[in-house]
DSSP file (Angstrom, degrees, kcal/mol; ACC not computed):
  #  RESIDUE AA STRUCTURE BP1 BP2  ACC     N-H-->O    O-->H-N    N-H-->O    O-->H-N    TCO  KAPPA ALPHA  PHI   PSI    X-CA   Y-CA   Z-CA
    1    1 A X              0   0    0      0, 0.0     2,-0.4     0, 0.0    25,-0.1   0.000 360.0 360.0 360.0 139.4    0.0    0.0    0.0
    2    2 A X        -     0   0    0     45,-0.0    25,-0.7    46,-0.0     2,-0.1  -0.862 360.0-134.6-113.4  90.1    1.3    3.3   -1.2
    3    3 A X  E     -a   27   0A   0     -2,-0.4    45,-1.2    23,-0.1    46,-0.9  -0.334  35.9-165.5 -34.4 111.1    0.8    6.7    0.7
    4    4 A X  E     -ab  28  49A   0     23,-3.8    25,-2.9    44,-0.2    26,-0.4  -0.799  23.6-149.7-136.4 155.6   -0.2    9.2   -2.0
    5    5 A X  E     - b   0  50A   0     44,-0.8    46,-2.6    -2,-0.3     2,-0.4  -0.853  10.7-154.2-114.9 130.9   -0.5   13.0   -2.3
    6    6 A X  E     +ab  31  51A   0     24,-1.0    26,-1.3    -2,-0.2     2,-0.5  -0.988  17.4 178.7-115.8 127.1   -3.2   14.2   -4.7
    7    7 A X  E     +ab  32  52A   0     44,-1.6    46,-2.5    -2,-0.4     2,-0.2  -0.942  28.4 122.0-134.4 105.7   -2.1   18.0   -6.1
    8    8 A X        -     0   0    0     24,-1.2     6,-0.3    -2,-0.5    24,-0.1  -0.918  57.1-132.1-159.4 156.0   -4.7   19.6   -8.6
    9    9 A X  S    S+     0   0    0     46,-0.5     2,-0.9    -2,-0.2    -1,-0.1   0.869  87.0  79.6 -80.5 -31.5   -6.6   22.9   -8.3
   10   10 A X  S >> S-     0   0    0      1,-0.2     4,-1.2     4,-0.0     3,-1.0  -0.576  71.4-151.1 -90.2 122.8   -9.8   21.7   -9.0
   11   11 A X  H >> S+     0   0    0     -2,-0.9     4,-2.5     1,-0.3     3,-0.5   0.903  95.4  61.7 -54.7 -45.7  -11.4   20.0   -6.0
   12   12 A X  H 34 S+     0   0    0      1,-0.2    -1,-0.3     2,-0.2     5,-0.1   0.722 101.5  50.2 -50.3 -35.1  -13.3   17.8   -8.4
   13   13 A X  H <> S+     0   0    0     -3,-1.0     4,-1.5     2,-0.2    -1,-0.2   0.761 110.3  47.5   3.3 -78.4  -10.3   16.4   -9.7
   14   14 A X  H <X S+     0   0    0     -4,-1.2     4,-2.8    -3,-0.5     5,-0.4   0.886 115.9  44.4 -76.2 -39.9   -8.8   15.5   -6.3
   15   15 A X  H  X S+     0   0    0     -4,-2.5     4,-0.6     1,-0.2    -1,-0.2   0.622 114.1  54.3 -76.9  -4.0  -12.3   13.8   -5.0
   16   16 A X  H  > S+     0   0    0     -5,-0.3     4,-3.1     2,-0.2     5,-0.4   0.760 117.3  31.9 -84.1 -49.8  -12.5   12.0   -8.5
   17   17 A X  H  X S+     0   0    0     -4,-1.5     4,-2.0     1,-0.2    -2,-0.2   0.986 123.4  50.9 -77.4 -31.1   -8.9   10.4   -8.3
   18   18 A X  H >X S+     0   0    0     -4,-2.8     4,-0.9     1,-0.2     3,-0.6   0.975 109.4  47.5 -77.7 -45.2   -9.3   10.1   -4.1
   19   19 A X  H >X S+     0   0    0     -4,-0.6     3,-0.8    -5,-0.4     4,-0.7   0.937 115.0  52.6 -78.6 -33.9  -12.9    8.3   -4.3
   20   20 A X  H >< S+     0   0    0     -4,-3.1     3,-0.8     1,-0.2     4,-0.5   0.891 109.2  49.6 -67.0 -21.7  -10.9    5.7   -7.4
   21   21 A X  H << S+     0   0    0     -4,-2.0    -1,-0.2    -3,-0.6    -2,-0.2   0.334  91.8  77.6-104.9  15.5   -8.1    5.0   -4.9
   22   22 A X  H << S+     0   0    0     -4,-0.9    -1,-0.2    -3,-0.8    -2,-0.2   0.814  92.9  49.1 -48.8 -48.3  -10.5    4.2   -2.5
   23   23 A X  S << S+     0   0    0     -3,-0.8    -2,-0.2    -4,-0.7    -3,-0.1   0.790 103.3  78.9 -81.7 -22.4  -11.0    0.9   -4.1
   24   24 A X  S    S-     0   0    0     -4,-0.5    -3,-0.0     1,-0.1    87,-0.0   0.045  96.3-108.8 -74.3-167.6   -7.1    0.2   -4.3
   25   25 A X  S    S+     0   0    0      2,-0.1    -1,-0.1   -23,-0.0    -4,-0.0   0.744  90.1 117.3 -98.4 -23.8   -4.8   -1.0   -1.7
   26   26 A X        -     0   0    0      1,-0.1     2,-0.3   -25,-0.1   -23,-0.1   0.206  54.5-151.2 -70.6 151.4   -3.6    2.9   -2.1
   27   27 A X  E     -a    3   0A   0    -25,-0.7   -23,-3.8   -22,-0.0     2,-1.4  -0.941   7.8-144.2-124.1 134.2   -4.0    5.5    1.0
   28   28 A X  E     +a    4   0A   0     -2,-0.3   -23,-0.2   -25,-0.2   -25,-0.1  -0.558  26.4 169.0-111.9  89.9   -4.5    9.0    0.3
   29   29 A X  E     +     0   0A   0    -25,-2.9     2,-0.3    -2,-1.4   -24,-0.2   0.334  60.8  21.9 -86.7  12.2   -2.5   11.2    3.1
   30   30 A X  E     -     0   0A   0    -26,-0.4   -24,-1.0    15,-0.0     2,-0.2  -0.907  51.6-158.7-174.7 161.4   -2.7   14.4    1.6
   31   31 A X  E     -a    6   0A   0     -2,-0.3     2,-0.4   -26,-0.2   -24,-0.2  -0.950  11.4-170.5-139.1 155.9   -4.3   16.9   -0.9
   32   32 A X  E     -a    7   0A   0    -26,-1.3   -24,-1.2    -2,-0.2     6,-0.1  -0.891  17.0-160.5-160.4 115.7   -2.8   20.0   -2.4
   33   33 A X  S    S-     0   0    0     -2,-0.4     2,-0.4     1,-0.2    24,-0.4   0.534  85.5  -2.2 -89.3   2.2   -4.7   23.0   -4.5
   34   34 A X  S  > S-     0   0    0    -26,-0.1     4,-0.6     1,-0.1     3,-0.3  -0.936  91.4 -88.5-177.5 150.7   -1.2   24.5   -6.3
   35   35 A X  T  4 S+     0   0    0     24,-1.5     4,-0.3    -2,-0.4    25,-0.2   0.539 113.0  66.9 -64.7  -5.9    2.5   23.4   -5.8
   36   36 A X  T  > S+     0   0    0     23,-0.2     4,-2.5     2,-0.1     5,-0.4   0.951 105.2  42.2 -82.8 -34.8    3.4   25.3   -3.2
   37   37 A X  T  4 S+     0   0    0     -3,-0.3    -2,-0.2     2,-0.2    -1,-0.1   0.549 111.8  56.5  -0.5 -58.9    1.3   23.7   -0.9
   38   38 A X  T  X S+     0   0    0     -4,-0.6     4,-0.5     2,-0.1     5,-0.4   0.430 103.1  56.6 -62.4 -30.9    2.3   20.4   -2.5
   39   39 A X  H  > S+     0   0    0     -4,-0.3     4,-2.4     1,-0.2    -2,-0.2   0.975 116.7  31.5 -75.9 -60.6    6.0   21.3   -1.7
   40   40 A X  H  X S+     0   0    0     -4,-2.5     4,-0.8     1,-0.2    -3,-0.2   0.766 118.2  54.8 -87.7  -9.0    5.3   21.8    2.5
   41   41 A X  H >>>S+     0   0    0     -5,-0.4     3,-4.3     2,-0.2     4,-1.8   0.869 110.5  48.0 -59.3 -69.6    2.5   19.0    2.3
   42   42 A X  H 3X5S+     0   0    0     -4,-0.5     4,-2.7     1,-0.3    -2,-0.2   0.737 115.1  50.2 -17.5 -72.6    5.8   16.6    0.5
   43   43 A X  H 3<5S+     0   0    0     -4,-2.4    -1,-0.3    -5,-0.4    -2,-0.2   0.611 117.3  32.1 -46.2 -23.3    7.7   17.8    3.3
   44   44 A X  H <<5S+     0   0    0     -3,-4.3    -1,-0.2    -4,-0.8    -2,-0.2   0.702 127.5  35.2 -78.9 -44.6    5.1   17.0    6.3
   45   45 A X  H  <5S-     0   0    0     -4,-1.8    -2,-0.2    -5,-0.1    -3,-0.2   0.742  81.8-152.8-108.5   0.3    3.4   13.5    4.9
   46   46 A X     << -     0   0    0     -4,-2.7   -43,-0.1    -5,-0.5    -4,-0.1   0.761  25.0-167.3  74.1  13.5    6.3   12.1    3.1
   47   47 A X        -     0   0    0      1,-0.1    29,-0.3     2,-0.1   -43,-0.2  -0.219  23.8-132.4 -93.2 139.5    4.0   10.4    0.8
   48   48 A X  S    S+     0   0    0    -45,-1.2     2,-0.3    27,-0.1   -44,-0.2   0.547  92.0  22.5 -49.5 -29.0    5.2    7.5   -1.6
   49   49 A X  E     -b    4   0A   0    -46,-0.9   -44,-0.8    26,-0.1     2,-0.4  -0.941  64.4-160.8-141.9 155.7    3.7    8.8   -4.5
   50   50 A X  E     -b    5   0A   0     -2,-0.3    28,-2.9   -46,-0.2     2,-0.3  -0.956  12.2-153.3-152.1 122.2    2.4   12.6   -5.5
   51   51 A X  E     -bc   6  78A   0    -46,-2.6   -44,-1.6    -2,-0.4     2,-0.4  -0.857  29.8-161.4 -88.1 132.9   -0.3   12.6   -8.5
   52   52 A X  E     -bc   7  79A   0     26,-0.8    28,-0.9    -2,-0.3     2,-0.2  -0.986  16.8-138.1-143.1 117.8    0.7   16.5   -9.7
   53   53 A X  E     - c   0  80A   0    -46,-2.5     8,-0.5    -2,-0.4    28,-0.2  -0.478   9.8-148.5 -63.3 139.6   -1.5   18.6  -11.9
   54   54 A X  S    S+     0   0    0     26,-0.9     7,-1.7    -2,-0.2    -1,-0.2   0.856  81.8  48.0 -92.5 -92.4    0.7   20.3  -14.5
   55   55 A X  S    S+     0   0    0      5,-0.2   -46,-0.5     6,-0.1     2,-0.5   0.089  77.0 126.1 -37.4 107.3   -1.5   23.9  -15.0
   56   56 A X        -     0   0    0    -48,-0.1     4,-0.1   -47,-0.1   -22,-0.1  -0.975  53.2 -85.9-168.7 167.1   -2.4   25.5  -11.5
   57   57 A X  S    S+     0   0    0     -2,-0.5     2,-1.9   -24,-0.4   -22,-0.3  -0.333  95.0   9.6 -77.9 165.5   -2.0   29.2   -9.4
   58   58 A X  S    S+     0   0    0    -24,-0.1     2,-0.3   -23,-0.1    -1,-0.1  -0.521 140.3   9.9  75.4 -82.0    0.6   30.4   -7.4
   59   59 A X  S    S-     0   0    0     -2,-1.9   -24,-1.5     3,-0.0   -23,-0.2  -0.980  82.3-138.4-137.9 113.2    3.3   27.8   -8.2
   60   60 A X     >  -     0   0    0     -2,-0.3     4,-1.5   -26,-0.2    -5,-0.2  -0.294  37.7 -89.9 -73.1 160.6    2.3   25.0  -11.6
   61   61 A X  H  > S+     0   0    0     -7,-1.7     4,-4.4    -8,-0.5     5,-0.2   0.742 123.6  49.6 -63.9 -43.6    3.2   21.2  -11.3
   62   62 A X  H  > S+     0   0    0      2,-0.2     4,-1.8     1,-0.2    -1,-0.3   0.991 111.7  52.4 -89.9 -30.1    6.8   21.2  -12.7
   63   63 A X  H  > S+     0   0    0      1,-0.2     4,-3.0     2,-0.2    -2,-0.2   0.934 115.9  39.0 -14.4 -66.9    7.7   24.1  -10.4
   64   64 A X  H  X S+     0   0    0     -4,-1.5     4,-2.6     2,-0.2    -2,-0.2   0.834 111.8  54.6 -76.0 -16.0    6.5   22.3   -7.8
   65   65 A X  H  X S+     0   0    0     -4,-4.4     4,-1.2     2,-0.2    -2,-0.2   0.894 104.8  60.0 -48.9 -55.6    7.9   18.8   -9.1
   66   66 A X  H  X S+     0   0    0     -4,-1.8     4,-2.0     2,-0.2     5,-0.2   0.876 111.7  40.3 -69.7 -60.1   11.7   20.6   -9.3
   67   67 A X  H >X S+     0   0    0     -4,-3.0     3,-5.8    -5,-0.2     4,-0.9   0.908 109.6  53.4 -56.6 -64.9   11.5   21.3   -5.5
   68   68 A X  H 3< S+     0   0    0     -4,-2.6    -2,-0.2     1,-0.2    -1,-0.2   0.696 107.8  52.1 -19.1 -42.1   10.1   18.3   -4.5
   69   69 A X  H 3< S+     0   0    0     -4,-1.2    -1,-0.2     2,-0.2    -2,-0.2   0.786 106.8  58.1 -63.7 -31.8   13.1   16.7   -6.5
   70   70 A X  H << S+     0   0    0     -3,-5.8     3,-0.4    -4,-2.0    -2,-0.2   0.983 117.4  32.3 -59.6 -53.6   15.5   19.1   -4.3
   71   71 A X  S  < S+     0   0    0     -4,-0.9    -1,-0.2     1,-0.3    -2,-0.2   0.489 137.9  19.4 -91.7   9.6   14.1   17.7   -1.3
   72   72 A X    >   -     0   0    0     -5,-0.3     3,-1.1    -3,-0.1     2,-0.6  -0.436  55.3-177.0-150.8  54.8   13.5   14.0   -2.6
   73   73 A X  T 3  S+     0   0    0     -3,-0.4    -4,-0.1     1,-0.3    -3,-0.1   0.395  92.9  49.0 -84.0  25.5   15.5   12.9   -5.9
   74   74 A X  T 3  S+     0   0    0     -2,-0.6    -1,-0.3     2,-0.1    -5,-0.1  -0.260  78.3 139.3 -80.6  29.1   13.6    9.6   -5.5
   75   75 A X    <   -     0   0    0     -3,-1.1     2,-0.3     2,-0.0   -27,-0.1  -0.391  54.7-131.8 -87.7 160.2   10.3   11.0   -5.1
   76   76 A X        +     0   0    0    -29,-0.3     2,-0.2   -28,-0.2    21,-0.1  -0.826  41.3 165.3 -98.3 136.7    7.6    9.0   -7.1
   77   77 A X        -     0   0    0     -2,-0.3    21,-2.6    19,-0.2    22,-0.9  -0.761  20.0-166.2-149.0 134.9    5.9   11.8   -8.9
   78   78 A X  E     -cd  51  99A   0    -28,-2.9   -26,-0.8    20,-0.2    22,-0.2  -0.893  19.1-133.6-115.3 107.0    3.5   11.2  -11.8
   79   79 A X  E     -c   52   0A   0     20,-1.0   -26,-0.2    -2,-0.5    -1,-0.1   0.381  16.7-159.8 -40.2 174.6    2.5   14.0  -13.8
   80   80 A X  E     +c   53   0A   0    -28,-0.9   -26,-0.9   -29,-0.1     2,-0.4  -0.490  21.1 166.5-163.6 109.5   -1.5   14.6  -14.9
   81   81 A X  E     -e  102   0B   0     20,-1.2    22,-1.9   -28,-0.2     3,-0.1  -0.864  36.9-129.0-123.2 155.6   -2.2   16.6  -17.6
   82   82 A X  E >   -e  103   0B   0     -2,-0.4     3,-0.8    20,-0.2    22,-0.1  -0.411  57.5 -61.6 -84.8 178.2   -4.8   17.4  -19.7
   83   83 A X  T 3  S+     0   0    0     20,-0.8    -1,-0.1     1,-0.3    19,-0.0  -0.018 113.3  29.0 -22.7 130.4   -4.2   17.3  -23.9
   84   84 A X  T 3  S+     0   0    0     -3,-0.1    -1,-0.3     1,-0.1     3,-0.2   0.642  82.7 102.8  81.0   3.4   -1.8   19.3  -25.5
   85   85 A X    <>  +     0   0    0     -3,-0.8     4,-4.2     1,-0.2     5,-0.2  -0.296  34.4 129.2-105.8  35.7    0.8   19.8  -22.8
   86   86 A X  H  >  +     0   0    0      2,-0.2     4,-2.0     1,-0.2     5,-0.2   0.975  69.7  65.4 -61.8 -47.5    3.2   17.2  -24.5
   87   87 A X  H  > S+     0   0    0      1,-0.4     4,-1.4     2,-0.2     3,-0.3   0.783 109.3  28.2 -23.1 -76.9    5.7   20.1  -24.1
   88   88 A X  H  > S+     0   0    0      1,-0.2     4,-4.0     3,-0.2    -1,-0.4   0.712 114.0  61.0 -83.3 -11.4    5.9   20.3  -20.6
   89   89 A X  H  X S+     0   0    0     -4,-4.2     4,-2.4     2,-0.2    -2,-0.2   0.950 105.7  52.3 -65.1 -24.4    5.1   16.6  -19.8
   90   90 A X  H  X S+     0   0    0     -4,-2.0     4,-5.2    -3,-0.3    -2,-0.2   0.974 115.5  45.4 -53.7 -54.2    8.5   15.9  -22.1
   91   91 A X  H  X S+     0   0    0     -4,-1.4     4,-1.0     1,-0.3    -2,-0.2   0.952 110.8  55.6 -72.1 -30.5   10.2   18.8  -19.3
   92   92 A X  H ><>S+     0   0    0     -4,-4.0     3,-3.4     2,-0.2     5,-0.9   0.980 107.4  41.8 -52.7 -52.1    8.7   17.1  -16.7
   93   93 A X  H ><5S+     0   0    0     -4,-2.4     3,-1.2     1,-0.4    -2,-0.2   0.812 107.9  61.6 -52.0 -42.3   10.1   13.9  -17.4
   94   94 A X  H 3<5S+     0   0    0     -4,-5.2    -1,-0.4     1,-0.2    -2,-0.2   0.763 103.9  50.3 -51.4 -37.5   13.2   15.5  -18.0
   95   95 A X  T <<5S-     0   0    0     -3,-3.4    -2,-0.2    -4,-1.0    -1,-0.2  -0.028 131.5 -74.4-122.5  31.4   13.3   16.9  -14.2
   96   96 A X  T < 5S+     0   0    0     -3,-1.2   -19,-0.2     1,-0.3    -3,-0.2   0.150  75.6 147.8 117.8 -20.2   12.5   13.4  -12.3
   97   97 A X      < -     0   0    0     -5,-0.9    -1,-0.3     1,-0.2   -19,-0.2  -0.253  45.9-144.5 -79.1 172.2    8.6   12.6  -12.8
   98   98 A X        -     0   0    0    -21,-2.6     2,-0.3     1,-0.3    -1,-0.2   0.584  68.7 -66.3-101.5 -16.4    8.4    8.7  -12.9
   99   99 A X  B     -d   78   0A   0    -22,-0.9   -20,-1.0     2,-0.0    -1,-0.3  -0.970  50.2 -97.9 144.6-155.4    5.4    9.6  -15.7
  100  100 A X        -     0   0    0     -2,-0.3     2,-0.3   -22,-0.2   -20,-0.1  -0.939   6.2-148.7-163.7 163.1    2.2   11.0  -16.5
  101  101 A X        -     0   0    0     -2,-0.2   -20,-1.2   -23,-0.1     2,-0.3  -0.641  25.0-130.7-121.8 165.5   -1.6   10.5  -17.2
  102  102 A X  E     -e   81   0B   0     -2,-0.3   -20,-0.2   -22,-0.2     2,-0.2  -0.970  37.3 -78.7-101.5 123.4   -3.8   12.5  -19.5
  103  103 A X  E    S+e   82   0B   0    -22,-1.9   -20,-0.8    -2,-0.3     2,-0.3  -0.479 106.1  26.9 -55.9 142.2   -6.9   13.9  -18.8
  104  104 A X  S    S+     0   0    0     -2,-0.2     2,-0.2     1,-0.2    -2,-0.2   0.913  80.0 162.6 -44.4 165.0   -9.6   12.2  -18.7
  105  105 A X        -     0   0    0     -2,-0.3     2,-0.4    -4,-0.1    -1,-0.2  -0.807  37.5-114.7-147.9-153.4   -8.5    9.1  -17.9
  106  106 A X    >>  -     0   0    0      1,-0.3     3,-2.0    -2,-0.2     4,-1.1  -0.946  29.4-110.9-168.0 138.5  -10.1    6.3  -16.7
  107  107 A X  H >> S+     0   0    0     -2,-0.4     3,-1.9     1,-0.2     4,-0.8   0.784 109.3  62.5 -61.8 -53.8   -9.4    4.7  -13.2
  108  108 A X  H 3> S+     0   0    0      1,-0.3     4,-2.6     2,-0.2    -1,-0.2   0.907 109.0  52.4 -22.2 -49.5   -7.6    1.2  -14.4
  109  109 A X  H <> S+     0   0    0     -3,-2.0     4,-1.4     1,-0.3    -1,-0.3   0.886 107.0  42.9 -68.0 -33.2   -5.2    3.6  -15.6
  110  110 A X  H <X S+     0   0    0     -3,-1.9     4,-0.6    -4,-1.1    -1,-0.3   0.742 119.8  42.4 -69.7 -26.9   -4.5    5.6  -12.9
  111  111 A X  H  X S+     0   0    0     -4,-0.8     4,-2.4     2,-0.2    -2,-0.2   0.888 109.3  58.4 -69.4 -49.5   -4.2    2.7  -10.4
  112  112 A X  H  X S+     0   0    0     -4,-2.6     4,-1.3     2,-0.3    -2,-0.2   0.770 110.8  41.3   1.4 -69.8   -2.4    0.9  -12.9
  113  113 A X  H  < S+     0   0    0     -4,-1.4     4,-0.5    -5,-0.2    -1,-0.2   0.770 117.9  50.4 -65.4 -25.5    0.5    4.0  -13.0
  114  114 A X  H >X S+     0   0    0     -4,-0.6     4,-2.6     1,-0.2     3,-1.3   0.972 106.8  52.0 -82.0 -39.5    0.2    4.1   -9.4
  115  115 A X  H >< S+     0   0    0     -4,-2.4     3,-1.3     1,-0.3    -2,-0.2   0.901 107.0  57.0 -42.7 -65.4    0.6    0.1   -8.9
  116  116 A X  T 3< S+     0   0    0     -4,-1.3    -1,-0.3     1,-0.3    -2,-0.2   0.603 109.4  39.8 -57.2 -26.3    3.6    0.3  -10.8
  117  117 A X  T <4        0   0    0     -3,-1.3    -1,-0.3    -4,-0.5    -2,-0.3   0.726 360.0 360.0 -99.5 -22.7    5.4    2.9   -8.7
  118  118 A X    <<        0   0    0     -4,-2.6    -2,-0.2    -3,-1.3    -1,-0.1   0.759 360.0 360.0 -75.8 360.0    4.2    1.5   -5.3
C-alpha cells in the first residue's frame, strides 16, 4: 500500500482520483490546490507517490515537481495533464517525474500507474 498525495486545483479532480483510490490498496494522506502547498504538504506527509497537476495558481506542477526533487531525488511523482501539454510533460520527465496520465483518464489507468510505482 502506497501513501499518496493528490495536487490539482480543481477540488473535483482531487475527490474524483481520491474516491478511485478508495477501491485500491492505495491510502490518500494528503491533498494540495497548487504546488506550493504540494511542496510543504511533500515535506510533512512524506508520501510515496504525488499525482501532480501540470497547470495551476501560485506555483504550476513542474515548479512544484523541481523542488520536490530538491528535497527527494527519488520522489515518485507522476505528472496529470490534460491534452496538449506534451511540451511540458517531455520537461517534466526530463526533471524526475516517474510519468504521466492524460486527462480524462479512466481509473484502471490511474491505479495501474500508481501500482507500478508502489
Amino acid at each position: 500500500m502506497a501513501k499518496i498525495m493528490i495536487v490539482d486545483d480543481a477540488a473535483f479532480m482531487r475527490l474524483t482520483i481520491k474516491n478511485m483510490l478508495k477501491k485500491s490498496s492505495h491510502e490518500v494522506v494528503a491533498e494540495a490546490e497548487n504546488g506550493r502547498v504540494a511542496v510543504e504538504h511533500y515535506k510533512v506527509y512524506l508520501p510515496d507517490i504525488v499525482t501532480m497537476d501540470i497547470t495551476m495558481p501560485e506555483m504550476d506542477g513542474l515548479a512544484a515537481l523541481k523542488e520536490i526533487m530538491k528535497i527527494n531525488p527519488k520522489a515518485n511523482v507522476i505528472m496529470v495533464s490534460a491534452m496538449g501539454q506534451e511540451a511540458m510533460v517531455r520537461e517534466a520527465i526530463m526533471s524526475g517525474a516517474k510519468g504521466f496520465i492524460v486527462k480524462p483518464f479512466k481509473e484502471e489507468g490511474i491505479i495501474s500507474a500508481l501500482d507500478k510505482l508502489a
